[in-house]
C-alpha positions in Angstrom: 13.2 2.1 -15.2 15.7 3.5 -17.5 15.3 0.2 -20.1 11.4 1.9 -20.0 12.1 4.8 -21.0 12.6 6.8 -17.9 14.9 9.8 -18.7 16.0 10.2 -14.7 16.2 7.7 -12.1 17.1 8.7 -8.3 17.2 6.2 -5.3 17.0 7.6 -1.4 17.2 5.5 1.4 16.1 6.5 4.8 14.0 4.8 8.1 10.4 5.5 7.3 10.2 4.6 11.5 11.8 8.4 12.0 9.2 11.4 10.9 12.5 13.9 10.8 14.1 11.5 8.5 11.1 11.0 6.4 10.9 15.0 6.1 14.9 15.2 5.1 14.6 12.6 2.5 11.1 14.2 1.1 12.8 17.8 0.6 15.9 16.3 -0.8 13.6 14.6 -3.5 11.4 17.8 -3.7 14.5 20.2 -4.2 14.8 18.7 -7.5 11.0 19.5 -8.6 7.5 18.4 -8.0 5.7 15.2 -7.5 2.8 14.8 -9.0 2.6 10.7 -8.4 3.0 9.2 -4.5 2.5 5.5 -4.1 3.3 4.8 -0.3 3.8 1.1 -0.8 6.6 0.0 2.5 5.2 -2.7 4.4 6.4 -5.1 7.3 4.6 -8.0 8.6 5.2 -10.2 11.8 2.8 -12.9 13.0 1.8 -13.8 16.4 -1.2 -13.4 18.5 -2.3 -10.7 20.4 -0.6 -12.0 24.2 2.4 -13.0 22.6 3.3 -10.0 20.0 6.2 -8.1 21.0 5.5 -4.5 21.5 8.4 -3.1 19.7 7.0 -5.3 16.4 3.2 -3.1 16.9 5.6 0.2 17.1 7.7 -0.7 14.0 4.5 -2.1 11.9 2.5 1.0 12.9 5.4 3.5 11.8 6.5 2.0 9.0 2.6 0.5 7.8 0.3 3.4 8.6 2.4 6.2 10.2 5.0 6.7 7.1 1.9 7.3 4.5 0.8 9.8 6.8 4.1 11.7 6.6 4.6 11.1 2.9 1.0 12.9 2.4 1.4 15.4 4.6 4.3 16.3 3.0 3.4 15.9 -0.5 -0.1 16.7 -0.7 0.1 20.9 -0.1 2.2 21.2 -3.6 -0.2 18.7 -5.4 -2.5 21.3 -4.1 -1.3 24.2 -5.6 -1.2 22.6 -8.9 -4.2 21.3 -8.8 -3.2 17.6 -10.0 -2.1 15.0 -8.3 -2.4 11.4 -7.5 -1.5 9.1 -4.5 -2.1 5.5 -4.1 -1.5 3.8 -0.6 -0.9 0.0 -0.5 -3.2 -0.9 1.7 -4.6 -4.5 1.8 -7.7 -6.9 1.8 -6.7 -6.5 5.6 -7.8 -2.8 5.5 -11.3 -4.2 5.0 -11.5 -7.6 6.7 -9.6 -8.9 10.0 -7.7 -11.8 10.2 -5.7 -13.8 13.8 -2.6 -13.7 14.3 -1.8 -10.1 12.8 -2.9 -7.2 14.9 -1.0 -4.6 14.1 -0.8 -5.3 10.7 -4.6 -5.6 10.1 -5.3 -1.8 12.7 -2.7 -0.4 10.0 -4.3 -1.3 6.9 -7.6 -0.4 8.4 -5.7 2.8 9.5 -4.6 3.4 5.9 -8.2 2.8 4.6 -9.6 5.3 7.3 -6.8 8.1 5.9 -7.1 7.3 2.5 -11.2 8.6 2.6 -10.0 11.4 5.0 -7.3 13.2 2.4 -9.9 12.5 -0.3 -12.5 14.3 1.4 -10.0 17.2 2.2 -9.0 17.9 -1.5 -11.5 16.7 -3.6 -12.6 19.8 -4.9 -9.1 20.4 -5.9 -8.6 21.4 -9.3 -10.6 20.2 -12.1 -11.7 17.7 -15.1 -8.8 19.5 -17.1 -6.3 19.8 -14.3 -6.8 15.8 -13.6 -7.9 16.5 -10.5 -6.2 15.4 -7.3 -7.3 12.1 -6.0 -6.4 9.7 -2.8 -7.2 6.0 -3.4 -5.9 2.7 -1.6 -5.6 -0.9 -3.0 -6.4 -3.4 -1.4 -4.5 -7.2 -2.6 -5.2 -10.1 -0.7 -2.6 -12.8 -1.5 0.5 -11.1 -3.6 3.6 -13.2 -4.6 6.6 -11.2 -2.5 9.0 -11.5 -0.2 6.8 -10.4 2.9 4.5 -13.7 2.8 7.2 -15.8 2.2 6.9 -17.4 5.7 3.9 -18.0 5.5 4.1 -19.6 2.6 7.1 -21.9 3.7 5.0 -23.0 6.8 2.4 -24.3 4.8 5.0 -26.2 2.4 6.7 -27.7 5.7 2.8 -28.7 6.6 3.1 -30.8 2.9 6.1 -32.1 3.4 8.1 -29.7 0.9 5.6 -29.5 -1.9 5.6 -25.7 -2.9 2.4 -25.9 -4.9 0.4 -28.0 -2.5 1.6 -25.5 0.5 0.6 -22.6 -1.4 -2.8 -24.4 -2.5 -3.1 -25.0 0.9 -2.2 -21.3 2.4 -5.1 -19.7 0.0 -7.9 -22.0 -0.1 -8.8 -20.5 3.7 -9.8 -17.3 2.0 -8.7 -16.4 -1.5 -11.4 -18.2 -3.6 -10.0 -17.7 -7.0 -7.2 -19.9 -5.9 -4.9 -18.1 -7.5 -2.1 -15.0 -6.2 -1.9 -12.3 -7.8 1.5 -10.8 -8.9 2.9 -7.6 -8.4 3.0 -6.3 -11.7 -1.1 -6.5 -11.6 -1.3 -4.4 -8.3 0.8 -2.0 -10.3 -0.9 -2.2 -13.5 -4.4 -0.8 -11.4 -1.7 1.9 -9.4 -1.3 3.0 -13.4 -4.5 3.6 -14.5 -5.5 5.5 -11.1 -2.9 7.9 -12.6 -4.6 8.6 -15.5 -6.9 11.8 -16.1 -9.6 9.7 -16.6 -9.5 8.8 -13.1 -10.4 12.3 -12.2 -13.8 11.7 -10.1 -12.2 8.2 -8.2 -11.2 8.9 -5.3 -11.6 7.3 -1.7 -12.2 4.0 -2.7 -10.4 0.8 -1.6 -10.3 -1.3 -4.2 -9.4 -4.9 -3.9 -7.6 -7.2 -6.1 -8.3 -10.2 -3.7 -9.9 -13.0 -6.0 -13.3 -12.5 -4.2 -11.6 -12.9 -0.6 -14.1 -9.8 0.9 -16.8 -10.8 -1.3 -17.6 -13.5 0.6 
C-alpha cells in the first residue's frame, strides 16, 4: 500500500462472527476519521450437501458471508450520510445470482448480500448529489477467482487428472464458466476502483458479474 503511494497504513484484526467485536474494531478505525470507501470482502466457503452440512459451518458462513456486511454498513453508512459521499462495494458472487449443489449456505449468503445491497441503495440514494459523488451501494458478483478459498476445489479436480494442474482446473470451469478462463483478483479490484469514482454517481444497486458469461447462459 505504502510502495503505492499510500501516506497511512493501519491493520485491525478481529472475528467478524462477533457483532460487539465488529463494533469495537469499526470505532477504533473511525476514531481516527472518516470512511468514505467500505469494501466488505471476508468470505468462507465449505462444501457438502444439504443432509450432511454441519450446522455450526451454516452459522460461521452466514456471520462471517452475509451477517458481517450488514454490521460494517450499519455502522458505516450514517457518517457517509452526513457527508453526502460515500461508496461501498460488497463481494458478493455469481452465487448471489445463480444456485449451485453442494454449497447452501454459501449460495443463501450471496443471495443475502445481493438482496441487502438493493435495500441500502434504495435507502440512501437520494443522498447527496452529482457534486457530492453521491453515495452508492453496489455488489460484484465473480464467478471463478484465483484465491485461496477455491483451492480445494481446485485440487480435487487435479487429483481427478491424475496431478495435472491445468487439466484439473480446465476441468473444474468448463461446468459453467464459458470463457474458460479465471479471473484474478486484481481485475475484481480494478471494477471495486472505478465504482469509487464520481462518475459512478447514479450506479447503484446493481450486481455486476465478472463471471466469463457463467449467468448469461
Amino acid at each position: 500500500m505504502r510502495a503505492a503511494g499510500a501516506t497511512r497504513v493501519e491493520s485491525y484484526v478481529s472475528d467478524l462472527r462477533d457483532s460487539e467485536a465488529t463494533e469495537n474494531v469499526i470505532a477504533k478505525i473511525l476514531a481516527g476519521g472518516p470512511v468514505d470507501i467500505l469494501v466488505n470482502n471476508a468470505g468462507i466457503q465449505h462444501t457438502a450437501t444439504i443432509e450432511e452440512m454441519p450446522r455450526s459451518k451454516w452459522n460461521d458462513i452466514i456471520a462471517i458471508n452475509l451477517s458481517s456486511y450488514f454490521d460494517t454498513m450499519r455502522l458505516l453508512l450514517p457518517a457517509m450520510k452526513e457527508r453526502g459521499y460515500g461508496r461501498v462495494i460488497n463481494i458478493a458472487s455469481v452465487h448471489g445470482l445463480v444456485g449451485s449443489m453442494a454449497k447452501a449456505p454459501y449460495v443463501a449468503a450471496k443471495h443475502g448480500v445481493v438482496g441487502l445491497t438493493k435495500v441500502a441503495a434504495l435507502e440512501y440514494a437520494h443522498i447527496g448529489s452529482k457534486n457530492s459523488g453521491g453515495v452508492t451501494v453496489n455488489a460484484i458478483c465473480p464467478g471463478w477467482v484465483a484465491t485461496d478459498l477455491i483451492e480445494p476445489q481446485i485440487q480435487a479436480r487435479v487429483d481427478k487428472f491424475g496431478g495435472d494442474r491445468v487439466a484439473g482446473i480446465a476441468d473444474l470451469l468448463s461446468e459453467k464458466q464459458p470463457s474458460k478462463r479465471m479471473s484474478s483478483p486484481s481485475e475484481i479490484g480494478a471494477l471495486a476502483l472505478w465504482l469509487c469514482n464520481m462518475g459512478a454517481h447514479n450506479v447503484t444497486g446493481a450486481s455486476i458479474p465478472i463471471d466469463g458469461g457463467w449467468t448469461a447462459q
